[in-house]
N, CA, C and O atoms as a GROMACS GRO file, in nm:
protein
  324
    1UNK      N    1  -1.525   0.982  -0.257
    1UNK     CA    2  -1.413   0.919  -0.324
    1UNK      C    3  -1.346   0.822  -0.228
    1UNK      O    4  -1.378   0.812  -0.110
    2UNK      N    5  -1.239   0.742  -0.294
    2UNK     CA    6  -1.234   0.601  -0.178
    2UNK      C    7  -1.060   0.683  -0.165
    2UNK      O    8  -1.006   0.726  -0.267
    3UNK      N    9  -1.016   0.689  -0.074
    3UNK     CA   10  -0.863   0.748  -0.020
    3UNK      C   11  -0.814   0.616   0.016
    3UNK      O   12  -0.861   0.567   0.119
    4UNK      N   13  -0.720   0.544  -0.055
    4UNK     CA   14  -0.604   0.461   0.002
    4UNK      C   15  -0.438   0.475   0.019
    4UNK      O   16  -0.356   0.506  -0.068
    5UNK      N   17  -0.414   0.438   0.174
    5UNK     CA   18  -0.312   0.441   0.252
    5UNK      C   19  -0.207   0.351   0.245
    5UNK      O   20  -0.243   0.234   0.256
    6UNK      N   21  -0.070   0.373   0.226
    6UNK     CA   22   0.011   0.250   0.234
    6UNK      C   23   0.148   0.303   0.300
    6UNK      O   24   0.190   0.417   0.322
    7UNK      N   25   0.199   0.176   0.324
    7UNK     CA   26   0.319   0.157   0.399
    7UNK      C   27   0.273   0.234   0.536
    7UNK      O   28   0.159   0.209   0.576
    8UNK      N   29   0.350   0.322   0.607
    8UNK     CA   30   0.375   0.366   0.710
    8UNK      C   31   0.278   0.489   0.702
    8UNK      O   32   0.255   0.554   0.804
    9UNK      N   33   0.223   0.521   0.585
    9UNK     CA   34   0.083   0.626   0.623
    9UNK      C   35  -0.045   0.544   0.708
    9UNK      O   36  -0.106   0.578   0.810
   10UNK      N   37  -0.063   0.386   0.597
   10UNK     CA   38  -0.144   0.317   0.698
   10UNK      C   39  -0.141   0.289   0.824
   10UNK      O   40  -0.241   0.286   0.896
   11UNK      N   41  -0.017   0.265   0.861
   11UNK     CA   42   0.052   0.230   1.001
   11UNK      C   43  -0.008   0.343   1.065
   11UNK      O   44  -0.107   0.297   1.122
   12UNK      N   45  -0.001   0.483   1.089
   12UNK     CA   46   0.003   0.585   1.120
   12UNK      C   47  -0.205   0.627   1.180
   12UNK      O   48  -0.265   0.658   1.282
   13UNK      N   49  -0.244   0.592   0.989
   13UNK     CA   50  -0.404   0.640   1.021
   13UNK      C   51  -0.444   0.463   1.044
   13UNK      O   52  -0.522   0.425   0.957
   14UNK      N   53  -0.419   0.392   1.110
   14UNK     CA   54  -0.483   0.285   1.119
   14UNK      C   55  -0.560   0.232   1.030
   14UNK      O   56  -0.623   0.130   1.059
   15UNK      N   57  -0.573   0.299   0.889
   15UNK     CA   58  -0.648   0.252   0.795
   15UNK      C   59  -0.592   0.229   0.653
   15UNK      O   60  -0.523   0.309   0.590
   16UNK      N   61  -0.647   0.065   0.596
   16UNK     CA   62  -0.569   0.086   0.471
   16UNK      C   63  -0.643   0.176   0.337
   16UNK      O   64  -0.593   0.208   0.229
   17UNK      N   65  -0.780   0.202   0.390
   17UNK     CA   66  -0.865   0.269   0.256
   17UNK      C   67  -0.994   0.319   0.400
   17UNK      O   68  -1.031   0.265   0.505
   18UNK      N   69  -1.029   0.454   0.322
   18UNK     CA   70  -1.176   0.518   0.375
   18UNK      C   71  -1.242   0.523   0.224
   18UNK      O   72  -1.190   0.476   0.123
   19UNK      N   73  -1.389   0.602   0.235
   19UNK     CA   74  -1.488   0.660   0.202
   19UNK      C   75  -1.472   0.804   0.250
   19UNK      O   76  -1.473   0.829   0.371
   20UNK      N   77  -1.457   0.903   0.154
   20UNK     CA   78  -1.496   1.014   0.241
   20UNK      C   79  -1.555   1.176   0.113
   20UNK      O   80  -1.503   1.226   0.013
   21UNK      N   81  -1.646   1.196   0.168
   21UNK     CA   82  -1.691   1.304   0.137
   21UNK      C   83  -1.651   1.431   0.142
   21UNK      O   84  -1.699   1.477   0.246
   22UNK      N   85  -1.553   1.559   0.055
   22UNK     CA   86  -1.474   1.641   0.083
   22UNK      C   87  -1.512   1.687  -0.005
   22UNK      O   88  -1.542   1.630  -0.110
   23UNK      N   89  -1.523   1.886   0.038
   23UNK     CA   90  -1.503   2.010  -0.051
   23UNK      C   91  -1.403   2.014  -0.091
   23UNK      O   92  -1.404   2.108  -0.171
   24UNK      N   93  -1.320   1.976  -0.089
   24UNK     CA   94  -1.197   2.000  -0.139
   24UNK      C   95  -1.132   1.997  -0.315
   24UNK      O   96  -1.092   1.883  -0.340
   25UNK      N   97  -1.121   2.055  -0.387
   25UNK     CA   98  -1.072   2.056  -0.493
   25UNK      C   99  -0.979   2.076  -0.533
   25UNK      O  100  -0.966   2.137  -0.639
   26UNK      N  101  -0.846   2.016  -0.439
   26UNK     CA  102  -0.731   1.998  -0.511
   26UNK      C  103  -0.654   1.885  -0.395
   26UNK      O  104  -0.693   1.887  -0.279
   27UNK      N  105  -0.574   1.817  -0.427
   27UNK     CA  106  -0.504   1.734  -0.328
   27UNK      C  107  -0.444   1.782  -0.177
   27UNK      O  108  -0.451   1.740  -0.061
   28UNK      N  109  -0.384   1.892  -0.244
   28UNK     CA  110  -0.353   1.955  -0.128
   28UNK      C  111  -0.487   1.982   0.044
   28UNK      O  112  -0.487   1.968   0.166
   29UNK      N  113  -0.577   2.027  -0.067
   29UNK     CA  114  -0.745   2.058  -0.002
   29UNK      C  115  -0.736   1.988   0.089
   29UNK      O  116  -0.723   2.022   0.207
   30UNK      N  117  -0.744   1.828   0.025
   30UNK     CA  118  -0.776   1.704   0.085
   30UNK      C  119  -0.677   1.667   0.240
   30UNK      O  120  -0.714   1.610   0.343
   31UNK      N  121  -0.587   1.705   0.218
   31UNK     CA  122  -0.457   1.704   0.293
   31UNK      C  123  -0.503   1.728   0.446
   31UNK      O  124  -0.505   1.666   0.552
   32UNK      N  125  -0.550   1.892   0.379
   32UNK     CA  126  -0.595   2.010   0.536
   32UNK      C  127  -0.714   1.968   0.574
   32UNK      O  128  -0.747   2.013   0.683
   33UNK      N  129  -0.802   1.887   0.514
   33UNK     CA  130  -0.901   1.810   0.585
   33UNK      C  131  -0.904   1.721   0.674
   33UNK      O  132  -0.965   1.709   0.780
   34UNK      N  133  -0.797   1.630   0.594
   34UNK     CA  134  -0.779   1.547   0.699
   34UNK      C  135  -0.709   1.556   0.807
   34UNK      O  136  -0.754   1.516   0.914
   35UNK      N  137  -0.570   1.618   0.796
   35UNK     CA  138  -0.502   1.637   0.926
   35UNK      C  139  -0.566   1.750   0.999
   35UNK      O  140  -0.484   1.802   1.075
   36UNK      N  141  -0.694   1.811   1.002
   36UNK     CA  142  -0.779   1.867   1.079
   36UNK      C  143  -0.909   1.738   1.137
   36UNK      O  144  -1.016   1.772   1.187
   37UNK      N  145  -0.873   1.611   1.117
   37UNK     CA  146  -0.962   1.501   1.144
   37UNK      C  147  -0.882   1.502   1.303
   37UNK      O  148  -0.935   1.556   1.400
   38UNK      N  149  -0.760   1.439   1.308
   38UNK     CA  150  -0.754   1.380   1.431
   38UNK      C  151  -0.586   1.422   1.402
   38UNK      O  152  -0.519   1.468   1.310
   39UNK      N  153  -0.565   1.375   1.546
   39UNK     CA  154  -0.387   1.350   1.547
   39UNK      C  155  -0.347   1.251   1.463
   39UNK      O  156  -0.277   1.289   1.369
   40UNK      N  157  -0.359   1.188   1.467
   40UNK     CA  158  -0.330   1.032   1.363
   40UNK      C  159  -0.270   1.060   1.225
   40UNK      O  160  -0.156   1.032   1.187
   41UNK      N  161  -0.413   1.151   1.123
   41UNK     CA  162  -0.388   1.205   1.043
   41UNK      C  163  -0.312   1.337   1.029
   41UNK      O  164  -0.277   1.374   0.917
   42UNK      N  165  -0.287   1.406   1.132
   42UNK     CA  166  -0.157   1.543   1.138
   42UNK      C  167  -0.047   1.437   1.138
   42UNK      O  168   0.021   1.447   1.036
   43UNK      N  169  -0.012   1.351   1.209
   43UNK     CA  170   0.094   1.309   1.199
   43UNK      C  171   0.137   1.254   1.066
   43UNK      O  172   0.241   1.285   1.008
   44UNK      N  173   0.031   1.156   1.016
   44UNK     CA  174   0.096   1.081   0.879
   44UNK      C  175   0.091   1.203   0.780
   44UNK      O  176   0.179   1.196   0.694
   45UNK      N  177   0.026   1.290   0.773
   45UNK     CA  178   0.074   1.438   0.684
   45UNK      C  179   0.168   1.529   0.721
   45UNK      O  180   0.196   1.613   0.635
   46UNK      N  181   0.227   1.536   0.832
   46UNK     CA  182   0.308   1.610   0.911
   46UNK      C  183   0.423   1.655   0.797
   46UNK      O  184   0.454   1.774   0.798
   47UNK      N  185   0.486   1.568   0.703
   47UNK     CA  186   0.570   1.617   0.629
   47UNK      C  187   0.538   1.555   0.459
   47UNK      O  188   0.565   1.439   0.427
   48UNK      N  189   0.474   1.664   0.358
   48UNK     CA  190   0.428   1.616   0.252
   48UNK      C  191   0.577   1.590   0.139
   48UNK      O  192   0.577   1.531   0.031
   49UNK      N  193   0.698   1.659   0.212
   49UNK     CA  194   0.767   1.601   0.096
   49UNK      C  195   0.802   1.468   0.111
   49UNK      O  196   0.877   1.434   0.020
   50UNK      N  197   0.768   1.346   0.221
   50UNK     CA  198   0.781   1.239   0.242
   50UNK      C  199   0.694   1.133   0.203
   50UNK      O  200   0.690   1.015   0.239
   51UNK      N  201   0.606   1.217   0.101
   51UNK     CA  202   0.494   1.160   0.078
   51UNK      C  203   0.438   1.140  -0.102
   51UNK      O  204   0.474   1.232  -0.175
   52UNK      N  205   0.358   1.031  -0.169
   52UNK     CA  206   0.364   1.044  -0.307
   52UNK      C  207   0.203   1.086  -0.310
   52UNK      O  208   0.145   1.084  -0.201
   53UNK      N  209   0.143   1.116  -0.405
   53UNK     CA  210  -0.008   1.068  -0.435
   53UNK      C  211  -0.021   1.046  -0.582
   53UNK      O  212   0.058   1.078  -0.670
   54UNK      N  213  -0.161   0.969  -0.592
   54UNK     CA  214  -0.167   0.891  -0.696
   54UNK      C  215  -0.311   0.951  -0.727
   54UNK      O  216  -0.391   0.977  -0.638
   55UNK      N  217  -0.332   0.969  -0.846
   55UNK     CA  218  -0.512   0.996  -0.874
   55UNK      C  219  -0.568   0.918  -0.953
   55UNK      O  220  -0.576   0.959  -1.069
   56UNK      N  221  -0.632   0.768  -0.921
   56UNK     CA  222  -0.723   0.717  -0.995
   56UNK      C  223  -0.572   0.656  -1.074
   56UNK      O  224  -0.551   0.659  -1.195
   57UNK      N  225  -0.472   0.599  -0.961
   57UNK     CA  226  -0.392   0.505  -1.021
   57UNK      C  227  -0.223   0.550  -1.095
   57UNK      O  228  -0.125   0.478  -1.114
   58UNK      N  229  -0.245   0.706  -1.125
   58UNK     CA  230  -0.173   0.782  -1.200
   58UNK      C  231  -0.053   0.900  -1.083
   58UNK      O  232  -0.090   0.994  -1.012
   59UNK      N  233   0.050   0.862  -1.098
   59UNK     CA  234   0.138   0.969  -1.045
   59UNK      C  235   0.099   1.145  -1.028
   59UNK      O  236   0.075   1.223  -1.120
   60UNK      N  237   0.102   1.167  -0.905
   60UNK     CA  238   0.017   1.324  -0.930
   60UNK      C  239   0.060   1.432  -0.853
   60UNK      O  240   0.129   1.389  -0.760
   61UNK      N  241   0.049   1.566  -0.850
   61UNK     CA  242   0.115   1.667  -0.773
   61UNK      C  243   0.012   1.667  -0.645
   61UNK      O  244  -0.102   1.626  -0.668
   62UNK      N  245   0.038   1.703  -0.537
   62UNK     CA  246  -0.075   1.819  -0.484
   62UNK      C  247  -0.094   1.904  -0.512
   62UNK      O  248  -0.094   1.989  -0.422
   63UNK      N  249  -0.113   1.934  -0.598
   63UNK     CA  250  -0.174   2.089  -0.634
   63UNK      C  251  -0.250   2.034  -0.737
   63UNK      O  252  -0.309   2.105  -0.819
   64UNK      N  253  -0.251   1.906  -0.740
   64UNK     CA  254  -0.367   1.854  -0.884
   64UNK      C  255  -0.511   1.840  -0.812
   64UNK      O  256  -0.550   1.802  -0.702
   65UNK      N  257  -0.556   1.880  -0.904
   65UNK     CA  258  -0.718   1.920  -0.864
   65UNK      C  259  -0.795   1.771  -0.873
   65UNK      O  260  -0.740   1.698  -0.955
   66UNK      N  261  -0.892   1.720  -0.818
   66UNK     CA  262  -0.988   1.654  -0.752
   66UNK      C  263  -1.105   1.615  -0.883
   66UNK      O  264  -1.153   1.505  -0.909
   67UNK      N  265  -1.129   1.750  -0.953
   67UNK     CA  266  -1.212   1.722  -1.008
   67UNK      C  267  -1.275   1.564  -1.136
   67UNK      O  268  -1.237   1.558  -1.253
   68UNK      N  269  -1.350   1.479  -1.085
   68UNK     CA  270  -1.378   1.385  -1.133
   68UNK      C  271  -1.291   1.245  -1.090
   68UNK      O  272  -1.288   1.131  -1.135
   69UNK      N  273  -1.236   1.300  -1.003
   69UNK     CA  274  -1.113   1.192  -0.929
   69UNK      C  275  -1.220   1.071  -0.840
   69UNK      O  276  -1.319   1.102  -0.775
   70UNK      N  277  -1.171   0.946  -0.858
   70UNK     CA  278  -1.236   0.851  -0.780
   70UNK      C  279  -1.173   0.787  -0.694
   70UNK      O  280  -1.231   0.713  -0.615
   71UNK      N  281  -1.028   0.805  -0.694
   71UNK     CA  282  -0.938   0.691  -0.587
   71UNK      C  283  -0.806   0.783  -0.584
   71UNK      O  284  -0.732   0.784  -0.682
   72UNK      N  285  -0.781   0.853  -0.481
   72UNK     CA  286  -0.697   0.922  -0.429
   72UNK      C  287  -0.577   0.812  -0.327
   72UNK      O  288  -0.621   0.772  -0.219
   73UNK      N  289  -0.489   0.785  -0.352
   73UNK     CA  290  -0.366   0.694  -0.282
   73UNK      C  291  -0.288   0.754  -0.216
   73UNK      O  292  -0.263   0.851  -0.286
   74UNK      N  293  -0.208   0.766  -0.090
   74UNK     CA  294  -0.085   0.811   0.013
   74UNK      C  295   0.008   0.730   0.014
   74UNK      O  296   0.003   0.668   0.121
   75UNK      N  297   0.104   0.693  -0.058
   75UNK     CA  298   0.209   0.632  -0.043
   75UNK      C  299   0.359   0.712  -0.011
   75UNK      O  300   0.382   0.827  -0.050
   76UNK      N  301   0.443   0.640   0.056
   76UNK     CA  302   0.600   0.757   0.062
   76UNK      C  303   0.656   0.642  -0.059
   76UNK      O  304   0.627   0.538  -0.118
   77UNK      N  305   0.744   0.733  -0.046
   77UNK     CA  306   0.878   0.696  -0.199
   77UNK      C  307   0.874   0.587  -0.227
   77UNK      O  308   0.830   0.514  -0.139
   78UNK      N  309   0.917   0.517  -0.362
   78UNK     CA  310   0.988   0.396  -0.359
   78UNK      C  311   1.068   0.414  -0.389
   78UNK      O  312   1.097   0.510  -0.459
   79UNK      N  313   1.179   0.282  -0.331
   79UNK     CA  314   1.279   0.321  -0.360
   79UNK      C  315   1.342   0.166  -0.448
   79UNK      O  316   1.312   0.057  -0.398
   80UNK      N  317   1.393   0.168  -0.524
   80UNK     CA  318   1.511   0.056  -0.614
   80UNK      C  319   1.570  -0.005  -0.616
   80UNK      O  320   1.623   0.016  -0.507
   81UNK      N  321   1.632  -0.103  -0.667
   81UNK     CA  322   1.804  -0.162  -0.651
   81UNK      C  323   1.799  -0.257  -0.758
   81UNK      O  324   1.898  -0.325  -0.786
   0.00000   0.00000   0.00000
């Protein structure tokens, strides 16, 4: 599945989008994979309530499951005015 990064998560994993291959079946899954990759990624996960995800474009929990998912997104808040 293709994982894309924005704002200050990219800043963080040096990347704005991967490729990556994961057991994981739920967002959360995905999470403990990666911040078991490197420091980079512990840090930009370090705190998930600072954080949004998106599945295949769509507003989503972590605890939403993976299954048939093609584009997983890391964005923090937006905010308005």
């Amino acid at each position: 599945m293709d994982v894309l990064y924005f704002a200050w998560v990219r800043e963080r994993i040096g990347l704005p989008r991967e490729r990556i291959e994961t057991s994981a079946t739920t967002v959360a899954g995905l999470v403990e994979e990666l911040r078991a990759r490197e420091d980079r990624y512990a840090a930009a996960f370090a705190d998930l309530s600072a954080l949004r995800v998106a599945l295949d474009q769509e507003l989503s929990s972590f605890d939403a499951s993976l299954h048939g998912v093609r584009e997983v997104a890391f964005f923090p808040p937006m905010t308005g005015g």
